[in-house]
N, CA, C and O atoms as a GROMACS GRO file, in nm:
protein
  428
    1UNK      N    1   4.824  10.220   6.376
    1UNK     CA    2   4.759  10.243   6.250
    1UNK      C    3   4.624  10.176   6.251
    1UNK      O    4   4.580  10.108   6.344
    2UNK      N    5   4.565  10.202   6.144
    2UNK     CA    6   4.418  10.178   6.137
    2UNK      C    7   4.404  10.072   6.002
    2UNK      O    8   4.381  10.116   5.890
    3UNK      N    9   4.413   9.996   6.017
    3UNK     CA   10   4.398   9.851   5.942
    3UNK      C   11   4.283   9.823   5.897
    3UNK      O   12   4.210   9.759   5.972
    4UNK      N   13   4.228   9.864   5.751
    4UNK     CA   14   4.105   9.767   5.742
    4UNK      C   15   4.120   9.672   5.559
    4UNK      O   16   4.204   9.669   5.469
    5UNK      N   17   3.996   9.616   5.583
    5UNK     CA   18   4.006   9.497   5.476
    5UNK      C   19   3.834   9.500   5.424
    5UNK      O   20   3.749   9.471   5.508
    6UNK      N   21   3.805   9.526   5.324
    6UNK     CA   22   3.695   9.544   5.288
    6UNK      C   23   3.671   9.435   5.152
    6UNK      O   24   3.742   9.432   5.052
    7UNK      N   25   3.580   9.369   5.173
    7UNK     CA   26   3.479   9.283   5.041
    7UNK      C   27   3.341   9.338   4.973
    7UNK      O   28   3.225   9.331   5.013
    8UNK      N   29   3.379   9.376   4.894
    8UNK     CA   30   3.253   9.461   4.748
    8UNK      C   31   3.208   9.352   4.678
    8UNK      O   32   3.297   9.328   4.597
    9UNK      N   33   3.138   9.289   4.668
    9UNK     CA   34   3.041   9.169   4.592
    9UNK      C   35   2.994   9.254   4.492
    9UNK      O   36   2.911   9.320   4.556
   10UNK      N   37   2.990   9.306   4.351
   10UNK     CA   38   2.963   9.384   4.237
   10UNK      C   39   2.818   9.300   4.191
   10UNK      O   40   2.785   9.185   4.222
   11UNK      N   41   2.751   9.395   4.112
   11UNK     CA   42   2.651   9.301   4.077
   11UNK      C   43   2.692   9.302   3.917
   11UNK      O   44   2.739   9.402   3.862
   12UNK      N   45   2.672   9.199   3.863
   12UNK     CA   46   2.709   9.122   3.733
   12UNK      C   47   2.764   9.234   3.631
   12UNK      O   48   2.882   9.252   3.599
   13UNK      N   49   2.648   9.309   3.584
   13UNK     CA   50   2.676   9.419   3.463
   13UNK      C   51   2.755   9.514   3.518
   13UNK      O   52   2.784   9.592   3.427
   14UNK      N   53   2.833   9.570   3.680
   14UNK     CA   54   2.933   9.661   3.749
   14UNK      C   55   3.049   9.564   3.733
   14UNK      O   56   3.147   9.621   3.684
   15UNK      N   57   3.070   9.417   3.764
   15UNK     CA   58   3.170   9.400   3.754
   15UNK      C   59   3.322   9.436   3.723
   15UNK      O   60   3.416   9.440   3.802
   16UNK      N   61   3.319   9.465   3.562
   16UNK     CA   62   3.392   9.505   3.546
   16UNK      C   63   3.406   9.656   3.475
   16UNK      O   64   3.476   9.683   3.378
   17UNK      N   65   3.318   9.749   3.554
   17UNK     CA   66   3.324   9.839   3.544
   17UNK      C   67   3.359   9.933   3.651
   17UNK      O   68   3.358  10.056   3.653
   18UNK      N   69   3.400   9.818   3.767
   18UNK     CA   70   3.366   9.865   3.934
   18UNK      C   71   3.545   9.971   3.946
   18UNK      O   72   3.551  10.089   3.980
   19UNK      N   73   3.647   9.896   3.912
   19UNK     CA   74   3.781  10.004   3.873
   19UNK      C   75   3.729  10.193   3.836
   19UNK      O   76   3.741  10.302   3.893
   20UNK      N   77   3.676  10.148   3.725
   20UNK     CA   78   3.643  10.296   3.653
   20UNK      C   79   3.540  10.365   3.799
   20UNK      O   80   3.587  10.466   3.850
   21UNK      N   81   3.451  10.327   3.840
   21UNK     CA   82   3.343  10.377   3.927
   21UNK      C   83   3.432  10.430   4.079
   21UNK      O   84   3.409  10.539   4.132
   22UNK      N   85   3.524  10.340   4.127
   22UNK     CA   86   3.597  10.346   4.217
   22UNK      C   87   3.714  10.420   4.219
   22UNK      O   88   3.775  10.442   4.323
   23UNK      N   89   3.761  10.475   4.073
   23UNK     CA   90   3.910  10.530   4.045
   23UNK      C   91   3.877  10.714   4.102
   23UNK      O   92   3.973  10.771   4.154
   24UNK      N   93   3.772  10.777   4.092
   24UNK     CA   94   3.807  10.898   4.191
   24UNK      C   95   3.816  10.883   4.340
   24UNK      O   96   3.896  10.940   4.413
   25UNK      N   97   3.752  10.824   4.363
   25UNK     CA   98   3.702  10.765   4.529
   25UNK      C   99   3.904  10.704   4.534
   25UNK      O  100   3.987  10.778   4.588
   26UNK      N  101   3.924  10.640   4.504
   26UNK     CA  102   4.044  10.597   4.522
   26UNK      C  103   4.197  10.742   4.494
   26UNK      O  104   4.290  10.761   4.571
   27UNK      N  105   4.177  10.795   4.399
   27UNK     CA  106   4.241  10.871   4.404
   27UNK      C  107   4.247  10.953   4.501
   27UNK      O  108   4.355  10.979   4.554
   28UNK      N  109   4.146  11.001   4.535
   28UNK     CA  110   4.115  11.099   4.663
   28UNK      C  111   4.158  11.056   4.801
   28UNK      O  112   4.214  11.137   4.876
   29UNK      N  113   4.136  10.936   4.835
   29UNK     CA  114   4.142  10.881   4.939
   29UNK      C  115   4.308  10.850   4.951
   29UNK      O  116   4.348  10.835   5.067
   30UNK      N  117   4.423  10.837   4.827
   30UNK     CA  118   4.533  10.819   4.795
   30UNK      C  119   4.593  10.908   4.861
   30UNK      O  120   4.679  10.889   4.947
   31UNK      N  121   4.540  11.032   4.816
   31UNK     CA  122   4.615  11.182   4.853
   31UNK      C  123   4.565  11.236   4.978
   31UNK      O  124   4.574  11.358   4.991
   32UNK      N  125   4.517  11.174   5.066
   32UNK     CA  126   4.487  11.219   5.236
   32UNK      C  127   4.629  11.203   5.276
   32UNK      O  128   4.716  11.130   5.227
   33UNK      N  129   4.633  11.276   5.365
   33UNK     CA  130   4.781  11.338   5.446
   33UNK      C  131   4.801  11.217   5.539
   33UNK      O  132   4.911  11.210   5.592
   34UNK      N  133   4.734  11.146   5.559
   34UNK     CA  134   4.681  11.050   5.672
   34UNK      C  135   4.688  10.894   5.602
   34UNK      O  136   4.736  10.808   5.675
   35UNK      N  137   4.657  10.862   5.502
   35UNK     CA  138   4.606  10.757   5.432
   35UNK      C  139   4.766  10.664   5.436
   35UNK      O  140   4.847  10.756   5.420
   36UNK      N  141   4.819  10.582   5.445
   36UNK     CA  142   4.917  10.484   5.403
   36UNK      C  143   4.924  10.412   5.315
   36UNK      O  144   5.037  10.399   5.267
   37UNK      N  145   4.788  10.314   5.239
   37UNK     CA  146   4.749  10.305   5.128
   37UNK      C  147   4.642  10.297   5.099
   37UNK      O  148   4.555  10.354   5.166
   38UNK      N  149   4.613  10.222   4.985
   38UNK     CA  150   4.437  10.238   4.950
   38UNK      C  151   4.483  10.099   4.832
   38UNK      O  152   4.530  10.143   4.728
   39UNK      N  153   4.476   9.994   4.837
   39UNK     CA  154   4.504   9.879   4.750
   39UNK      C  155   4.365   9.816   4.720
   39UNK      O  156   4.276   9.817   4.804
   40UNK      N  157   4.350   9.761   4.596
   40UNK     CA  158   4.209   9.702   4.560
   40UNK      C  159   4.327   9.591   4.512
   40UNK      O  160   4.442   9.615   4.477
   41UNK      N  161   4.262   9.469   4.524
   41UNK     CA  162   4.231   9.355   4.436
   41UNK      C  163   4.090   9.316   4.405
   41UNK      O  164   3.978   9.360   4.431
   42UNK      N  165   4.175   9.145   4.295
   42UNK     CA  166   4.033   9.098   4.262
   42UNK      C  167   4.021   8.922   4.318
   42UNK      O  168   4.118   8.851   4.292
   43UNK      N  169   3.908   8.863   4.388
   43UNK     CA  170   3.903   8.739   4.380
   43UNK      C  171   3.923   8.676   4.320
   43UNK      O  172   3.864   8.691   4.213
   44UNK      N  173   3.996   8.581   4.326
   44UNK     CA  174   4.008   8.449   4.206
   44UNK      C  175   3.933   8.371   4.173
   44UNK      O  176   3.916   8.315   4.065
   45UNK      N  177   3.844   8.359   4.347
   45UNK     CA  178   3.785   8.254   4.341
   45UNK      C  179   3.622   8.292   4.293
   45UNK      O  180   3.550   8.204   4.246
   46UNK      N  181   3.574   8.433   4.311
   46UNK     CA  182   3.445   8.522   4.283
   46UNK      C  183   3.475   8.642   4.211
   46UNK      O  184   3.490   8.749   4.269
   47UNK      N  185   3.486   8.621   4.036
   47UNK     CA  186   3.510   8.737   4.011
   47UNK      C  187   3.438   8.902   4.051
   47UNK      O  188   3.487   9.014   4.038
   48UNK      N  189   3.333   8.868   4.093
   48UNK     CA  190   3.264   8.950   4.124
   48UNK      C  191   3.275   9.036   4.223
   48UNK      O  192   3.218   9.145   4.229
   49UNK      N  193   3.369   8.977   4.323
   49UNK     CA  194   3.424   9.027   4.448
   49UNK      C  195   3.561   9.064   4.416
   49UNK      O  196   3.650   8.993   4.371
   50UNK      N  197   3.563   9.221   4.453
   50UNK     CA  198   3.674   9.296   4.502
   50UNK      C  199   3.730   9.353   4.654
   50UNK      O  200   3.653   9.404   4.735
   51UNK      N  201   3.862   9.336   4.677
   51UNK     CA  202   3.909   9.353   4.863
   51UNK      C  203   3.968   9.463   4.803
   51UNK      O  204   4.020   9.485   4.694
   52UNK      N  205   3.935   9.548   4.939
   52UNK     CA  206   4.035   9.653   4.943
   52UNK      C  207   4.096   9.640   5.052
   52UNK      O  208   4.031   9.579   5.138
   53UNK      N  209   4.175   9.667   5.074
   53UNK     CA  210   4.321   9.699   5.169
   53UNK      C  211   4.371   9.853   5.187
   53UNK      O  212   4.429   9.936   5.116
   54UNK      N  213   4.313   9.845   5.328
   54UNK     CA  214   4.385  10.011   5.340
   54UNK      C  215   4.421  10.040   5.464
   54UNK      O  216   4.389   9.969   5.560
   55UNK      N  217   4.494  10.152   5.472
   55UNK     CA  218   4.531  10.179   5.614
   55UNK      C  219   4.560  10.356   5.624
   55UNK      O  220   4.580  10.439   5.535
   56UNK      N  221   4.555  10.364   5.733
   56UNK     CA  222   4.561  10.509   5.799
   56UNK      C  223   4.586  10.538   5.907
   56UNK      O  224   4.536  10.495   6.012
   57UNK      N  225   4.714  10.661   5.883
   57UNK     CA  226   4.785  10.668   5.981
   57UNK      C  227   4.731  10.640   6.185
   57UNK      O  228   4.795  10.606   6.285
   58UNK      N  229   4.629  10.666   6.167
   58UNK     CA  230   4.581  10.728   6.337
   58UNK      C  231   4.411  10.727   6.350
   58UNK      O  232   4.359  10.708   6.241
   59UNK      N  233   4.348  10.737   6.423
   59UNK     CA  234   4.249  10.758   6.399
   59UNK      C  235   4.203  10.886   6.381
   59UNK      O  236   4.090  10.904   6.336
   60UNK      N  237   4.285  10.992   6.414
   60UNK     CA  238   4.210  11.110   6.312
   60UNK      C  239   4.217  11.134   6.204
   60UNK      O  240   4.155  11.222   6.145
   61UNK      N  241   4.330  11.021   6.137
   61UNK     CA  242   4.372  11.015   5.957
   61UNK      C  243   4.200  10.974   5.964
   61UNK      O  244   4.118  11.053   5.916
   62UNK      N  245   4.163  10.862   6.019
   62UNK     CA  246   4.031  10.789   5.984
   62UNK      C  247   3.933  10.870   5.954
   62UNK      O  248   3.872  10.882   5.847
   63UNK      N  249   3.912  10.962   6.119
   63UNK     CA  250   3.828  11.015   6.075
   63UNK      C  251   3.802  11.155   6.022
   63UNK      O  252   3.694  11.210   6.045
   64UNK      N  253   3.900  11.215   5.950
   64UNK     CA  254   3.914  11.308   5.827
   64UNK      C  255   3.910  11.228   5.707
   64UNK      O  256   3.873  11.284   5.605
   65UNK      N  257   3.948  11.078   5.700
   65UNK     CA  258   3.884  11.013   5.560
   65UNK      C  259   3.731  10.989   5.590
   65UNK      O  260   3.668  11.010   5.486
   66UNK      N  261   3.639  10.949   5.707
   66UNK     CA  262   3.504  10.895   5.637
   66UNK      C  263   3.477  11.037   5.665
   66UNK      O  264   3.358  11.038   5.634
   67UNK      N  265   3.504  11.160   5.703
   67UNK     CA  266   3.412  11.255   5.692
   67UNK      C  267   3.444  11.377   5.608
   67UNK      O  268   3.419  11.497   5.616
   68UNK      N  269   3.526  11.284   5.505
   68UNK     CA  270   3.585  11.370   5.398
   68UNK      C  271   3.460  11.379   5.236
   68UNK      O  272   3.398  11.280   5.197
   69UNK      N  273   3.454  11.482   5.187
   69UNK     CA  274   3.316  11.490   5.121
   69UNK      C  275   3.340  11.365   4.996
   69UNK      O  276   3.241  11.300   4.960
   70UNK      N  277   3.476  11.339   4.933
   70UNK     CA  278   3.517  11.235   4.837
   70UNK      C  279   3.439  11.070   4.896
   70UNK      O  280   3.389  10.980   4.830
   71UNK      N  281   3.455  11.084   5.023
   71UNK     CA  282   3.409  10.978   5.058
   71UNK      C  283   3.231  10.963   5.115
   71UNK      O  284   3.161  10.862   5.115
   72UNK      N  285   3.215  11.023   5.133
   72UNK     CA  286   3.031  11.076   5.143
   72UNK      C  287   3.018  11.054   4.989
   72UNK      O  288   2.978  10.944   4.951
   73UNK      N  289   3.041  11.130   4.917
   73UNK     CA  290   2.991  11.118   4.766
   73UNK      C  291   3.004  10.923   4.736
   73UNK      O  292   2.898  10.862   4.722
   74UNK      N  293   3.130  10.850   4.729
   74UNK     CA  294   3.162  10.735   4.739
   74UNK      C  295   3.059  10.657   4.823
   74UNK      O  296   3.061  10.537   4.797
   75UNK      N  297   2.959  10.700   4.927
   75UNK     CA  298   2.849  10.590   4.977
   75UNK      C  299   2.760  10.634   4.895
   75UNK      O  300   2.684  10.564   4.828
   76UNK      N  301   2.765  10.753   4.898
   76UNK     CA  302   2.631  10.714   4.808
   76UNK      C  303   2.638  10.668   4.664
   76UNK      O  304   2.531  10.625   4.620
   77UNK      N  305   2.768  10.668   4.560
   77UNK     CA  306   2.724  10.628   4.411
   77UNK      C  307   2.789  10.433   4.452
   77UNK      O  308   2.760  10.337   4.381
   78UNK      N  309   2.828  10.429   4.508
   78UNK     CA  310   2.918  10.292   4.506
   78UNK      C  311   2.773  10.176   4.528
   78UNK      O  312   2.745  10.119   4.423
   79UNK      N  313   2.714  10.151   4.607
   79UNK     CA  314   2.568  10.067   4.661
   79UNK      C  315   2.524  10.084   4.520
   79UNK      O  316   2.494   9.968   4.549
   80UNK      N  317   2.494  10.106   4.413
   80UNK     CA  318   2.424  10.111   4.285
   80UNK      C  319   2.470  10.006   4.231
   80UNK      O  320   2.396   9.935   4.163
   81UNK      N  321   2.609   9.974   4.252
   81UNK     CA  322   2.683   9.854   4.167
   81UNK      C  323   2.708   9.753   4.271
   81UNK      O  324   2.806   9.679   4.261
   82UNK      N  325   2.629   9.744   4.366
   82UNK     CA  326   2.653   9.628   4.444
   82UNK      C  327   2.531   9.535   4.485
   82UNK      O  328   2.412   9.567   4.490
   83UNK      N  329   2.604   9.386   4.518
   83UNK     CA  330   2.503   9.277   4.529
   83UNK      C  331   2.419   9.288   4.661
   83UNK      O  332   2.302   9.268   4.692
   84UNK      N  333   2.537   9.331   4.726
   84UNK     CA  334   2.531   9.309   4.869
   84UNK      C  335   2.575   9.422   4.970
   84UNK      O  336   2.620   9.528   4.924
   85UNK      N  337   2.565   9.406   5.084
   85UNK     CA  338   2.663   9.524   5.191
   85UNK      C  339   2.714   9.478   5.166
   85UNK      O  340   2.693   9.363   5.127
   86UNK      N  341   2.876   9.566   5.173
   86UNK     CA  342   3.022   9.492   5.181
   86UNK      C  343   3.048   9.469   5.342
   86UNK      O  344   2.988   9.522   5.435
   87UNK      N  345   3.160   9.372   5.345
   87UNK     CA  346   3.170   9.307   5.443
   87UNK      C  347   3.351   9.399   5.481
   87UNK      O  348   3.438   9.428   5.399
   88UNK      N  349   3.350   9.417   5.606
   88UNK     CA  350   3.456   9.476   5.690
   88UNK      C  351   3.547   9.465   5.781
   88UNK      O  352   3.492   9.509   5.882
   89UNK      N  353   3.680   9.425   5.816
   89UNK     CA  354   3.749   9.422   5.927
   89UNK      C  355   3.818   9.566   5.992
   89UNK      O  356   3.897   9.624   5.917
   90UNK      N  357   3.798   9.610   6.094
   90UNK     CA  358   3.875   9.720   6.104
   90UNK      C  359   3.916   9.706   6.197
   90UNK      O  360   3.835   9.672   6.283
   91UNK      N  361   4.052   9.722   6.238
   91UNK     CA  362   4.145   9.733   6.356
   91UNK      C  363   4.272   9.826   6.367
   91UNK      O  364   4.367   9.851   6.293
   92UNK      N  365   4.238   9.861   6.475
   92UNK     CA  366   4.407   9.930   6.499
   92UNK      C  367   4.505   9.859   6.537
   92UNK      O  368   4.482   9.801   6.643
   93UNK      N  369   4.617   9.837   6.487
   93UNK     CA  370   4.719   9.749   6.556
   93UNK      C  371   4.844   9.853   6.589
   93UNK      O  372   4.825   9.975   6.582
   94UNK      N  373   4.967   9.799   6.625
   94UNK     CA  374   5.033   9.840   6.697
   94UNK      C  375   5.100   9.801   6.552
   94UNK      O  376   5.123   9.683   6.522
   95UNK      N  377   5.132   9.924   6.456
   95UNK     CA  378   5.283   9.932   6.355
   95UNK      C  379   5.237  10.000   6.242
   95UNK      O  380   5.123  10.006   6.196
   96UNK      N  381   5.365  10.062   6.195
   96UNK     CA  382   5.350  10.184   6.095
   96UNK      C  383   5.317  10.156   5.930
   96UNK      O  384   5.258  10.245   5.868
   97UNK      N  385   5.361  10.012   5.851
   97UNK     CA  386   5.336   9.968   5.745
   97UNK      C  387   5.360   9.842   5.771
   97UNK      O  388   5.356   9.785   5.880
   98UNK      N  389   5.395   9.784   5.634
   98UNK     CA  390   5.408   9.639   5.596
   98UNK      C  391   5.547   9.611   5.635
   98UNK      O  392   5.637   9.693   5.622
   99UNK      N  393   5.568   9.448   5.702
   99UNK     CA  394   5.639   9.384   5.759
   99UNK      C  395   5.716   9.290   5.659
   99UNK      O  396   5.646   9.254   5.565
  100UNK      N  397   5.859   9.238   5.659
  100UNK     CA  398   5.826   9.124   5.564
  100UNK      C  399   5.828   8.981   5.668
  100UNK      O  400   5.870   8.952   5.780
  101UNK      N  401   5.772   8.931   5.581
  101UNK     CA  402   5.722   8.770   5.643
  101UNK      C  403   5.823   8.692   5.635
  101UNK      O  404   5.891   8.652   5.540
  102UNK      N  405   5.825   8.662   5.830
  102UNK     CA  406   5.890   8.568   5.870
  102UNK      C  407   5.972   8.407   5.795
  102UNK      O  408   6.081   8.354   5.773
  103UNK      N  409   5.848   8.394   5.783
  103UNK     CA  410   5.875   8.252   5.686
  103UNK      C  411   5.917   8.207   5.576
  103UNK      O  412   5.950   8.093   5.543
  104UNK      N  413   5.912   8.323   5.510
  104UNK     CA  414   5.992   8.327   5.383
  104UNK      C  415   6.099   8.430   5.322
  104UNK      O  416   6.143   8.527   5.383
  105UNK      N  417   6.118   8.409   5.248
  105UNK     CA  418   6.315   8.481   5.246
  105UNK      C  419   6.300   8.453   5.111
  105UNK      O  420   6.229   8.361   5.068
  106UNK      N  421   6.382   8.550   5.024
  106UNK     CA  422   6.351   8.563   4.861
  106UNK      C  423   6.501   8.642   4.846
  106UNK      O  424   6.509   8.763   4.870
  107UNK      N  425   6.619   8.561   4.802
  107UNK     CA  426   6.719   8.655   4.804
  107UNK      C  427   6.814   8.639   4.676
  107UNK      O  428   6.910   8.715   4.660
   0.00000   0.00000   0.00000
């Protein structure tokens, strides 16, 4: 799978408008045949900063999402409400979803 982790730094007056701006882009990207998820949070520590969390199946899930037109439209209106480039991890690892963690046990 295709693992990535993305940081959106909003600029002040997008803050909390960045959900609403992001909710087609997210929907769209939900319903790819390919997609596994598409998760946003929010910093605790910078309200201003939002992570996304997403993954996809393969890399041709990938690349039918960035060269999907939902997501072309999404570079270009998203940078209007931002401080900064967002910042990126992307990797493929070796597994199909979420694991549960070793270390803890909840029963």
């Amino acid at each position: 799978m295709i693992f990535i982790v993305v940081k959106f730094e909003t600029k002040p007056d997008w803050t909390d408008r960045w959900p609403d701006l992001v909710g087609p882009f997210t929907a769209a990207t939900r319903a790819e045949d390919g997609n596994l998820w598409f998760e946003w949070s929010r910093s605790l520590e910078n309200p201003a900063e939002y992570v996304l969390v997403e993954a996809f199946r393969d890399a041709d899930a990938g690349n039918a999402h960035v060269n999907s037109e939902h997501f072309k439209r999404a570079m270009g209106e998203l940078p209007q409400a931002l401080a900064s480039t967002p910042k990126i991890i992307s990797q493929t690892i070796d597994a199909t979803g979420w694991s549960e963690m070793a270390e803890m046990s909840v029963g």
